[in-house]
Structure formats: structure tokens, C-alpha cells
LUMTORTOR-125995 format. One record per residue: x, y, z of N, C-alpha, C in turn; residue in one letter; residue number from 1. Coordinates in nm, 2 decimals. Last residue first. Layout:
N
@neast X, nnorth Y, nup Z, caeast X, canorth Y, caup Z, ceast X, cnorth Y, cup Z, residuo a, num NUM
...
//
This chain:
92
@neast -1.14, nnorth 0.57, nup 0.51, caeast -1.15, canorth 0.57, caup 0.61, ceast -1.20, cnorth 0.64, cup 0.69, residuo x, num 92
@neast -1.08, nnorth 0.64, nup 0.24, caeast -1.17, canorth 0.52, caup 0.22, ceast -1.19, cnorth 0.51, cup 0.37, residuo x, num 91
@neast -0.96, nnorth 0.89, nup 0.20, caeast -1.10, canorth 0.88, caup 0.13, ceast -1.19, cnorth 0.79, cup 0.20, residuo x, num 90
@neast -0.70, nnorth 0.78, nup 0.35, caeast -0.81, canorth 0.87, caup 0.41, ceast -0.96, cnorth 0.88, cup 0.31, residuo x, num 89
@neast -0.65, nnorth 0.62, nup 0.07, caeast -0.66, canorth 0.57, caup 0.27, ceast -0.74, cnorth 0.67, cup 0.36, residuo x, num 88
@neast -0.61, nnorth 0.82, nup -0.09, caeast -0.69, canorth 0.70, caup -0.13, ceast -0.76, cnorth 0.65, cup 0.04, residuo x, num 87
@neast -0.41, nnorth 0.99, nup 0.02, caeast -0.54, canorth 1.03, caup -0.03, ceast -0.61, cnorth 0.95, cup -0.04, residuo x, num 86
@neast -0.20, nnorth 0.75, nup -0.01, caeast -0.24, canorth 0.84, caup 0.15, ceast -0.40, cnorth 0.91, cup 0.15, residuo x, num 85
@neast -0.13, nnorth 0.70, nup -0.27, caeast -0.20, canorth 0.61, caup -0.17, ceast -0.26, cnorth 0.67, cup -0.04, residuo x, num 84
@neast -0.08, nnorth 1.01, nup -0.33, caeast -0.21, canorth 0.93, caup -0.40, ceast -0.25, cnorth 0.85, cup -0.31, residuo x, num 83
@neast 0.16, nnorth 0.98, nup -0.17, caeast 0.13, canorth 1.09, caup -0.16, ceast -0.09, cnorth 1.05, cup -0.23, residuo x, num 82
@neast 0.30, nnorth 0.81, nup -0.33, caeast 0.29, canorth 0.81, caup -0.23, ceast 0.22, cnorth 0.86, cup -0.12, residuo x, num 81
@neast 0.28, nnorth 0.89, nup -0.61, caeast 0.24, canorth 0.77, caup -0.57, ceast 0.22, cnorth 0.71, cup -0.45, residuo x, num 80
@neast 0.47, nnorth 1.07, nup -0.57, caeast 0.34, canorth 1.14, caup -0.61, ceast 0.24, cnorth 1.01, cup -0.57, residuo x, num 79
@neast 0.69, nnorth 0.95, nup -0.49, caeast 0.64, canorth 1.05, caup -0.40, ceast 0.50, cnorth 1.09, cup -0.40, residuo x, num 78
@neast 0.77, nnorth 0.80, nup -0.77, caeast 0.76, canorth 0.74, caup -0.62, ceast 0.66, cnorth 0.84, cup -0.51, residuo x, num 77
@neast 0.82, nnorth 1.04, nup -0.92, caeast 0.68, canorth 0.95, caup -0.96, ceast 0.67, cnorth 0.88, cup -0.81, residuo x, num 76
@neast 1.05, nnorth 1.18, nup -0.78, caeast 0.91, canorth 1.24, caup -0.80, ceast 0.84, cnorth 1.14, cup -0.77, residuo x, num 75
@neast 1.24, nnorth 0.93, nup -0.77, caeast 1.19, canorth 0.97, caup -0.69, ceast 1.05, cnorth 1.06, cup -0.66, residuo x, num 74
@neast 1.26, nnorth 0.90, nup -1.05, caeast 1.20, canorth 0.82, caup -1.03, ceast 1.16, cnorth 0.84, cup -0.87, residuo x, num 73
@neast 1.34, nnorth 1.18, nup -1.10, caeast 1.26, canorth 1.16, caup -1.17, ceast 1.18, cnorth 1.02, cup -1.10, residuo x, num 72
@neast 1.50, nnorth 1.30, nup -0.81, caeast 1.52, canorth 1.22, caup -0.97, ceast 1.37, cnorth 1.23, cup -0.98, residuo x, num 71
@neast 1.64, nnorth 1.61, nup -0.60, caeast 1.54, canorth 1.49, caup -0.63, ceast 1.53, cnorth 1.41, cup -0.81, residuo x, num 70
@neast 1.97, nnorth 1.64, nup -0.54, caeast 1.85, canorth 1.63, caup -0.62, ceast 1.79, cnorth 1.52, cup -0.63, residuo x, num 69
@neast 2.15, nnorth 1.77, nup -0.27, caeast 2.07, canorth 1.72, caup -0.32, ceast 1.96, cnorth 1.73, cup -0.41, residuo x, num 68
@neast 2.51, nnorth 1.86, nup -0.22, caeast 2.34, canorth 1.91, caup -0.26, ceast 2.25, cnorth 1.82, cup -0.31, residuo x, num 67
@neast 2.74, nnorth 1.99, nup -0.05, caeast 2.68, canorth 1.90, caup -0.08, ceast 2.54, cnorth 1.96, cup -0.13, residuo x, num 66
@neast 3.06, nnorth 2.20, nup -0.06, caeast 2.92, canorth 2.16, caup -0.05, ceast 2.87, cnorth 2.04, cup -0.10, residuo x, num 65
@neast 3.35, nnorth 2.26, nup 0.11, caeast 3.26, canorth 2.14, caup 0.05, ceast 3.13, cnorth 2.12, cup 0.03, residuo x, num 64
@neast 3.58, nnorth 2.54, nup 0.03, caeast 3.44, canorth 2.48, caup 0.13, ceast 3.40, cnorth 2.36, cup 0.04, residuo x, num 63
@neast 3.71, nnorth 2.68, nup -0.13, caeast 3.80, canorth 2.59, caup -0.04, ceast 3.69, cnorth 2.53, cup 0.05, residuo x, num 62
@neast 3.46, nnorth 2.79, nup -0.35, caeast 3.64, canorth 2.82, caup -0.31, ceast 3.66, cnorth 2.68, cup -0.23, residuo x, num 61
@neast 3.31, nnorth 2.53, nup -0.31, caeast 3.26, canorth 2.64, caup -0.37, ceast 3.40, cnorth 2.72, cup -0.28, residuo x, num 60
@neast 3.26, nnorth 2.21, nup -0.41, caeast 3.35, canorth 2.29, caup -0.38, ceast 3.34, cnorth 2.44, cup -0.41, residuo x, num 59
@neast 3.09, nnorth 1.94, nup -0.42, caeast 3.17, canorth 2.01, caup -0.50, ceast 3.23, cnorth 2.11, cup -0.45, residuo x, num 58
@neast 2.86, nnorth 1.62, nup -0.48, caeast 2.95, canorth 1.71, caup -0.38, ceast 3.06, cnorth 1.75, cup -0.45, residuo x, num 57
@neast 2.53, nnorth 1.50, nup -0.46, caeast 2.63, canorth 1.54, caup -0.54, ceast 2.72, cnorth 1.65, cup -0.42, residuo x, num 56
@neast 2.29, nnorth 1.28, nup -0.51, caeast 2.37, canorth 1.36, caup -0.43, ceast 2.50, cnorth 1.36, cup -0.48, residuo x, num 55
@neast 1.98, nnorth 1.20, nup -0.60, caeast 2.07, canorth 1.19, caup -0.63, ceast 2.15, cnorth 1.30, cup -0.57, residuo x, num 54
@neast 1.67, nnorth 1.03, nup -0.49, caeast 1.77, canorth 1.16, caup -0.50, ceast 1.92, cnorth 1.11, cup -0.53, residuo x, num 53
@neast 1.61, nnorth 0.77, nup -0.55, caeast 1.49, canorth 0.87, caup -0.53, ceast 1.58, cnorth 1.02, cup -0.52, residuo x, num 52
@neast 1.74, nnorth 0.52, nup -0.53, caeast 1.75, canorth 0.60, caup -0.67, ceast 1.61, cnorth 0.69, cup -0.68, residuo x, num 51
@neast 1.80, nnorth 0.36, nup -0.33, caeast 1.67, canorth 0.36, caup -0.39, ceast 1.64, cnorth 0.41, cup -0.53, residuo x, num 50
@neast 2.02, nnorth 0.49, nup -0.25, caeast 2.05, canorth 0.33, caup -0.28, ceast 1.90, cnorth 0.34, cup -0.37, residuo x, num 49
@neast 1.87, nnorth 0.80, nup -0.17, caeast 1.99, canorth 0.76, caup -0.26, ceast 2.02, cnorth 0.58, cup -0.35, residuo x, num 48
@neast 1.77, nnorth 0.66, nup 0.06, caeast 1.68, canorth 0.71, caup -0.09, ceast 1.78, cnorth 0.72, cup -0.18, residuo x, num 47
@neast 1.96, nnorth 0.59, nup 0.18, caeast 1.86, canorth 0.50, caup 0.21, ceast 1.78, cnorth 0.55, cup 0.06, residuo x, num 46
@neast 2.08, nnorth 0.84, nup 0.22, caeast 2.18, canorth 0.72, caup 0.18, ceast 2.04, cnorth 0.61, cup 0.15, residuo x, num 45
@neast 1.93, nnorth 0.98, nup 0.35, caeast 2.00, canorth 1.08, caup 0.25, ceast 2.08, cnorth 0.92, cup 0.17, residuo x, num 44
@neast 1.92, nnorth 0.88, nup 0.67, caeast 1.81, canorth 0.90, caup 0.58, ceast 1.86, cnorth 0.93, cup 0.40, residuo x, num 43
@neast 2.20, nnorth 0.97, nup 0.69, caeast 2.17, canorth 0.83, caup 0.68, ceast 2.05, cnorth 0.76, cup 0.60, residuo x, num 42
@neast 2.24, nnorth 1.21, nup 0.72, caeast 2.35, canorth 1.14, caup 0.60, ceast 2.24, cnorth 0.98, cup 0.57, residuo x, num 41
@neast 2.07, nnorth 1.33, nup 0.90, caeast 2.02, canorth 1.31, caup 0.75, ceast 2.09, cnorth 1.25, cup 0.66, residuo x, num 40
@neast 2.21, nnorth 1.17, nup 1.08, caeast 2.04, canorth 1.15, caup 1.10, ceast 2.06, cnorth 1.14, cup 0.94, residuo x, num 39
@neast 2.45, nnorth 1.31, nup 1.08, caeast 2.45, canorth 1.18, caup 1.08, ceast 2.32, cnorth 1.13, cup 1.02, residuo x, num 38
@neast 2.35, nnorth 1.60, nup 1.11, caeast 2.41, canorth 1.57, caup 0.99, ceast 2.44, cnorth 1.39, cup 1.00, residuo x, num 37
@neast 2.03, nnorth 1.61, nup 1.26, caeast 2.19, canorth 1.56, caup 1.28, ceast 2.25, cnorth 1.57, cup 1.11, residuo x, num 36
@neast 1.75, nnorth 1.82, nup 1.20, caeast 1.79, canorth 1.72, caup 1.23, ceast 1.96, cnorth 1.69, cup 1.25, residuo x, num 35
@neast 1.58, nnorth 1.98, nup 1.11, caeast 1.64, canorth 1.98, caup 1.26, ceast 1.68, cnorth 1.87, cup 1.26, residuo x, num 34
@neast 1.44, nnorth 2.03, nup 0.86, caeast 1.43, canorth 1.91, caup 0.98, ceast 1.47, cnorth 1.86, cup 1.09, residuo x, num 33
@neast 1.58, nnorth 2.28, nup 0.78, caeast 1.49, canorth 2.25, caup 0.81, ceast 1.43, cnorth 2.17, cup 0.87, residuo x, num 32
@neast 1.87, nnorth 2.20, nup 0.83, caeast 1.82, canorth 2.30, caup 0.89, ceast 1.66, cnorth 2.30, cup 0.88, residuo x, num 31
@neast 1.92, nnorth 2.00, nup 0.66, caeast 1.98, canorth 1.98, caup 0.77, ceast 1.91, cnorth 2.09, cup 0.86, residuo x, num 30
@neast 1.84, nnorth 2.10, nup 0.44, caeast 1.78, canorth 2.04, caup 0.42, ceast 1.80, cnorth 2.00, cup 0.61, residuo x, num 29
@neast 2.11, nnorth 2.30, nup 0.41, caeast 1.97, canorth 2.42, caup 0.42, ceast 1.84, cnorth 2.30, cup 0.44, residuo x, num 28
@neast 2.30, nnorth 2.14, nup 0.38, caeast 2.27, canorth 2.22, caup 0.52, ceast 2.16, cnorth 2.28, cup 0.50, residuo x, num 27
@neast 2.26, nnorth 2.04, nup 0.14, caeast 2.25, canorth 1.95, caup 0.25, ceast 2.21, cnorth 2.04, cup 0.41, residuo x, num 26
@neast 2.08, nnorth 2.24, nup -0.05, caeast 2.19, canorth 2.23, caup -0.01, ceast 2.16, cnorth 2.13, cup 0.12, residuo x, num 25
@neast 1.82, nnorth 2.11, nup -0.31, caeast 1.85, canorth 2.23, caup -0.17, ceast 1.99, cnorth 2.13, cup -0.13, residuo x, num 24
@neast 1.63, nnorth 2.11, nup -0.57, caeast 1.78, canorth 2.05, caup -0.50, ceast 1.79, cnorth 2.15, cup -0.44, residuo x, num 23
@neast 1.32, nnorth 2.08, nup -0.61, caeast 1.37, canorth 2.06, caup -0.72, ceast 1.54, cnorth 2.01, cup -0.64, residuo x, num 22
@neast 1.15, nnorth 2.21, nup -0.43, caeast 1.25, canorth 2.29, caup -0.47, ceast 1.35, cnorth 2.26, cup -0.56, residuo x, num 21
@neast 0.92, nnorth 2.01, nup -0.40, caeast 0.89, canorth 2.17, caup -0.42, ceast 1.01, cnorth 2.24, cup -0.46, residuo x, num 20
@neast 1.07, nnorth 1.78, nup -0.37, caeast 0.96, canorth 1.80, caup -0.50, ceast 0.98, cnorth 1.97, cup -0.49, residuo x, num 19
@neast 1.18, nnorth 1.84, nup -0.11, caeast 1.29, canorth 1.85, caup -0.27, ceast 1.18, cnorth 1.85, cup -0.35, residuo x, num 18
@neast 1.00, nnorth 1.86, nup 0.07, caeast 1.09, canorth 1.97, caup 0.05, ceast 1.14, cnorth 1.96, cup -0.07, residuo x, num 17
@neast 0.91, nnorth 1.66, nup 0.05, caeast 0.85, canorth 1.67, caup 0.03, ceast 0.87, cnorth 1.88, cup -0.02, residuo x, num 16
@neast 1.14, nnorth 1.46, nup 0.09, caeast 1.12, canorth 1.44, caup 0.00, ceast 1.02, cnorth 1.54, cup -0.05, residuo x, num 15
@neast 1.10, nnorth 1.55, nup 0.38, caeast 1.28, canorth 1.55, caup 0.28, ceast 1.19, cnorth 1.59, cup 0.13, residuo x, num 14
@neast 0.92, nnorth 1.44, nup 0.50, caeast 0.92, canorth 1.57, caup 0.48, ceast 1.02, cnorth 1.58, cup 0.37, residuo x, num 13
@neast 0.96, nnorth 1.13, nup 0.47, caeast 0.83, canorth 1.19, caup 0.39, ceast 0.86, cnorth 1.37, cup 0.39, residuo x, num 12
@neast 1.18, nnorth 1.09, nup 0.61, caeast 1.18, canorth 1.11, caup 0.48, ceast 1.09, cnorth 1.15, cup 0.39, residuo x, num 11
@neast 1.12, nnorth 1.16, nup 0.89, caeast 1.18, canorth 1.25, caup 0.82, ceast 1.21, cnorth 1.27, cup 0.67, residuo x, num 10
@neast 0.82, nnorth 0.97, nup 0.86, caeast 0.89, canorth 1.08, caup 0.89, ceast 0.98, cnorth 1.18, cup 0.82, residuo x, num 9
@neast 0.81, nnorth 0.70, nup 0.63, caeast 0.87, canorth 0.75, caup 0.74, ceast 0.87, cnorth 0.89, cup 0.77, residuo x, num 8
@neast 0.73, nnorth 0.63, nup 0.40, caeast 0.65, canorth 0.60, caup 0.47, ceast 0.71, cnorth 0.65, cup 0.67, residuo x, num 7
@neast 0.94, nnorth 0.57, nup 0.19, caeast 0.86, canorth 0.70, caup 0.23, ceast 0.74, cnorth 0.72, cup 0.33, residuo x, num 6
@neast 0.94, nnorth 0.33, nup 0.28, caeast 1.05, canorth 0.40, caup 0.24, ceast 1.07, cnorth 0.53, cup 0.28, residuo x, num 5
@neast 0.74, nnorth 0.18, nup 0.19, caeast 0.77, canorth 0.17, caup 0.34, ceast 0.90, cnorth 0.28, cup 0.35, residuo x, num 4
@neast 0.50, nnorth 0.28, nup 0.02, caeast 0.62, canorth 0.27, caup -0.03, ceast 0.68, cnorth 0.28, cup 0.14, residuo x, num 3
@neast 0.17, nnorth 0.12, nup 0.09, caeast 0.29, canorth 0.29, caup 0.10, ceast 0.42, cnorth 0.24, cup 0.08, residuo x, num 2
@neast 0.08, nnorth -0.12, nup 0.00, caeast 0.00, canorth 0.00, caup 0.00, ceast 0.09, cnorth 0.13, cup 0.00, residuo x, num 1
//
């Protein structure tokens, strides 16, 4: 019935942040969810294996940024995700 994946918390918000912004900076995604840079490396690795965002790291002068984009197969996942939940509450 829900993609157990997205069926979590912090990753239902994540994911819910990148549809609307398309790729936000690790820290600006770390700042929203209050969460650990561990928390979100970890959540951030789990969708990643999944092939729901794709993460990328580069260097802006001598600093390391990270950034995350949401994929295409992550969208369709989310929107699908997001339908089943509508469906559940309709029928309940």
C-alpha cells in the first residue's frame, strides 16, 4: 500500500521539501528538519540506494558543499505516495 521507504517521517518531509525545490543544499535540508548531519547522511543514503535523490559534492572556493536532487523516479515514487495516503483517508 505505501512505499515503506517513504512512509517514514523525516523522509516523507525531505522528499516533500525537494519535489517543491527541485535541489536544496545539505545544510539548508539539515536546517529544516532539525535534524543531525548523521540522521540526515543516513536517511539521504537510504533514498539515494533507492535511486529517489541523487547527491552530489563540490566545492565552492575551499568549502565542500553538498546538494541534493530529487530524480525523476523519486518524483513519480512520492506522487504515488502521496495518492496512496489520499486514497486511505478517502476510504477511512
Amino acid at each position: 500500500m505505501f512505499d515503506p521507504l517513504l512512509h517514514q517521517n523525516i523522509r516523507s518531509k525531505l522528499m516533500s521539501l525537494l519535489i517543491s525545490n527541485e535541489e536544496l543544499p545539505f545544510k539548508a535540508l539539515k536546517e529544516y528538519l532539525e535534524v543531525t548531519d548523521g540522521n540526515l547522511s543516513s536517511h539521504l543514503s537510504k533514498l539515494e540506494k533507492e535511486g529517489y535523490v541523487q547527491i552530489t559534492k563540490s566545492f565552492e572556493g575551499k568549502r565542500p558543499k553538498t546538494t541534493v536532487h530529487i530524480t525523476q523516479r523519486g518524483r513519480d515514487a512520492f506522487k504515488a505516495y502521496i495518492e496512496a495516503l489520499k486514497k486511505f483517508i478517502e476510504e477511512n
